[in-house]
C-alpha positions in Angstrom: 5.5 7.3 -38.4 2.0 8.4 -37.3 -0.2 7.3 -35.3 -3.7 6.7 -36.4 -6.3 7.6 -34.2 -7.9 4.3 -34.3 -4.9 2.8 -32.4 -4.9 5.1 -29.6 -5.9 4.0 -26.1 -9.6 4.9 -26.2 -9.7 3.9 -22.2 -6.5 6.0 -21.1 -7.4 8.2 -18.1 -11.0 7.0 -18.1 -10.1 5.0 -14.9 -11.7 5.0 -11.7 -8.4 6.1 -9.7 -8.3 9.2 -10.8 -10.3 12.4 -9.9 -13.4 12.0 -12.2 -16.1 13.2 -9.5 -18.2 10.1 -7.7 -15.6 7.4 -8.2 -12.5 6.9 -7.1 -11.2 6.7 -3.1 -12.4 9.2 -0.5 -8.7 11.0 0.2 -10.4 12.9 3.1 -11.1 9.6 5.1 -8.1 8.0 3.9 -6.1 11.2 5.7 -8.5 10.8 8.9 -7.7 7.0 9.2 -3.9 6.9 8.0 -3.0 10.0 11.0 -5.0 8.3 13.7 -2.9 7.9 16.8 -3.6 3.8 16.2 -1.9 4.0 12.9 1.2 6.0 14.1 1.7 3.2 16.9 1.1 0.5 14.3 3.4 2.5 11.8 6.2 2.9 14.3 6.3 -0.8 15.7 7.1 -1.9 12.5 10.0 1.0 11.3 11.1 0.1 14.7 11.3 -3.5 14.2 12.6 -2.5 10.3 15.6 -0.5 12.1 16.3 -2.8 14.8 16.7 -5.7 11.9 18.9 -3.3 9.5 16.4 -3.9 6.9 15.2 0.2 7.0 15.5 2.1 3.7 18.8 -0.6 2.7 16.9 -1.9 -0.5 17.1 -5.5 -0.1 13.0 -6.2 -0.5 12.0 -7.0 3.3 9.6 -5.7 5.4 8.6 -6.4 8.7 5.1 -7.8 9.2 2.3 -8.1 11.8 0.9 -11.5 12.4 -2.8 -12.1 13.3 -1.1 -13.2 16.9 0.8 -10.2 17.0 4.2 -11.0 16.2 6.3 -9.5 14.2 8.5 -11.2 11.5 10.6 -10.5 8.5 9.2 -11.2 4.7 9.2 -9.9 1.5 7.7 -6.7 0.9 5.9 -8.0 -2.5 4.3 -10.2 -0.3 3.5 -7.9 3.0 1.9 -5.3 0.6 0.2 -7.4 -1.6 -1.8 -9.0 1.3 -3.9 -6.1 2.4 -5.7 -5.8 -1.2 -9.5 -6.0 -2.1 -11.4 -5.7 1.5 -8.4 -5.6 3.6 -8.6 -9.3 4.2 -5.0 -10.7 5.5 -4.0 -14.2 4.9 -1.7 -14.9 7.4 
């Protein structure tokens, strides 16, 4: 079987995530942020706390989690990573 070329994905690769000059994410600042010494503290609180509850590279879906107060707690990580979409805004 053949495929027409009036089936095909017209919008494949057309996206805005990839690296079509003027759109897309700014990698550079993205570095700058993610390797800022306030990160790495953020980073390692929480693979700390992922370590310390056995949940660290084991597969079974949970995360540890900042709250707004500070504390840290266990939940899934569909729902830790999830949170931080459009604008950053968290819900909990």
């Amino acid at each position: 079987m053949t495929m027409n070329s009036n089936k095909r994905n017209n919008l494949a690769g057309k996206g805005k995530s990839g690296n079509h000059k003027g759109t897309g994410r700014d990698y550079s600042k993205e570095k700058e942020y993610q390797s800022s010494p306030e990160r790495k503290k953020y980073r390692a609180e929480l693979n700390k706390a992922n370590r310390k509850a056995k949940t660290y590279a084991n597969g079974d879906g949970k995360d540890a989690s900042h709250t707004k107060s500070g504390k840290i707690v266990m939940e899934s990580q569909s729902k830790n990573r999830a949170r931080n979409g459009k604008k950053g805004s968290s819900l909990k």
